[in-house]
Residue, then its C-alpha position, 0 to 999 in steps of 0.5 A: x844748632x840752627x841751618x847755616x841759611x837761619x843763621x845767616x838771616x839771623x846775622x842780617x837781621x842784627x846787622x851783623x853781616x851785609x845782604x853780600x855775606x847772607x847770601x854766601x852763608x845761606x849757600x853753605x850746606x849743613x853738612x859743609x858747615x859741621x864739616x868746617x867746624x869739625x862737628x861732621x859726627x855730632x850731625x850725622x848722630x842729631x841727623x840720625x835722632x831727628x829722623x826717627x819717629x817719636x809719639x808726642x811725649x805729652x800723650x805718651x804720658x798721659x796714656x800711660x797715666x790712664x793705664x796706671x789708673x785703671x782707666x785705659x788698657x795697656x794696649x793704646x800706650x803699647x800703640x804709641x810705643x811700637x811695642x808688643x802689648x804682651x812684651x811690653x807688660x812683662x817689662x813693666x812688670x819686671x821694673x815694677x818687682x824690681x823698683x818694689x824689692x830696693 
């Protein structure tokens, strides 16, 4: 789960491997890597997450919380979420029937 160039500092500095053999692995490409070990499609797929954006899990939250208690409109939390404010309440509507009816 780490570059094959952190993984080769980190073996160095265990002294696992020589200054020789750091240098080679740090050559190596992520891609290269994955492809040896048969994980091509596990790359592209965590490629593919840590490539798109994401508010801060933390404010999310907190944004939502200030919705819930009455202290912020529901427009801010659609903000961080990309989404319509409108869309976005008929889905938390939706869930909350949903959630009060079980």
């Amino acid at each position: 789960m780490v570059t094959p160039s952190a993984l080769a500092y980190r073996l160095l500095n265990l002294r696992l491997i020589d200054a020789g053999a750091c240098e080679r692995y740090k050559a190596i490409t992520s891609a290269n890597a994955a492809a040896l070990a048969g994980r091509g499609e596990e790359l592209a797929r965590r490629t593919v997450i840590t490539s798109s954006s994401r508010p801060p899990g933390l404010l999310v939250r907190d944004t939502y919380a200030a919705y819930e208690a009455g202290e912020a409109t529901l427009r801010p939390y659609a903000g961080l979420l990309g989404r319509d404010v409108d869309a976005l309440r008929r889905d938390l509507e939706t869930g909350s029937e949903a959630s009060s009816s079980s």
